[in-house]
C-alpha positions as CSV (number, residue, x, y, z in Angstrom):
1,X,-33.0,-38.1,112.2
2,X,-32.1,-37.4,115.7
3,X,-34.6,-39.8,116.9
4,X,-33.6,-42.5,114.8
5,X,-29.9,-42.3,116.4
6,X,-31.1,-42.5,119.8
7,X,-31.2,-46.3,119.9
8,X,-27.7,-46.4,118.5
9,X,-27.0,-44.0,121.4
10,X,-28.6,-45.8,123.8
11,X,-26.6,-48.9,123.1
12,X,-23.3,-47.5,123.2
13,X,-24.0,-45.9,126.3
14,X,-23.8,-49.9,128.0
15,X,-20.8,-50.5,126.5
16,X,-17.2,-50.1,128.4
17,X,-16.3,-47.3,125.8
18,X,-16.5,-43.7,126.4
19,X,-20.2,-42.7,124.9
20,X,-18.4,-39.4,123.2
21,X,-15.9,-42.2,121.4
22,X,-19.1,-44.1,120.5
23,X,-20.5,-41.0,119.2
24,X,-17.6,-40.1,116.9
25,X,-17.5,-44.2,115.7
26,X,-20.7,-43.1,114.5
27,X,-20.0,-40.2,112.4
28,X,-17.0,-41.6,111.5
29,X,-18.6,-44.8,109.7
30,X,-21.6,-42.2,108.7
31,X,-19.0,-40.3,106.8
32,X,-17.3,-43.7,105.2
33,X,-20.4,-44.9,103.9
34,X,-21.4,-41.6,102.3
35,X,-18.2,-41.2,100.7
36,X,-18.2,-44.7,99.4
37,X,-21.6,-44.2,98.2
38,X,-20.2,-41.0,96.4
39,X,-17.5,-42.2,94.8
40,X,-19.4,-45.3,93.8
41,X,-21.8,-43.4,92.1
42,X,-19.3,-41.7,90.0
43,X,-17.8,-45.0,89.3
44,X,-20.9,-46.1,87.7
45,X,-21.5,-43.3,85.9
46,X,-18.0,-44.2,84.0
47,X,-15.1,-43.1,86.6
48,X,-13.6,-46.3,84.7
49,X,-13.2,-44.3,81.8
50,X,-11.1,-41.4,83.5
């Protein structure tokens, strides 16, 4: 897992921003697209029902 993040890591590190903002980016969008992919699941299951 680690490993595959080290790229990401490695490009954020050229850019002007701080690399701990970069970092927190990350496992800010990591957190979005799990809890999209959450509540999209439920929606399919028939959250348009509730």
């Amino acid at each position: 897992m680690l490993l595959e993040l080290l790229p990401v890591f490695g490009l954020l590190s050229f850019t002007p921003v701080l690399p701990i903002t970069g970092v927190v980016l990350v496992i800010l969008l990591l957190m979005t697209l799990v809890a999209v992919h959450s509540s999209w699941r439920s929606i399919v299951r028939g959250g348009w029902e509730q």
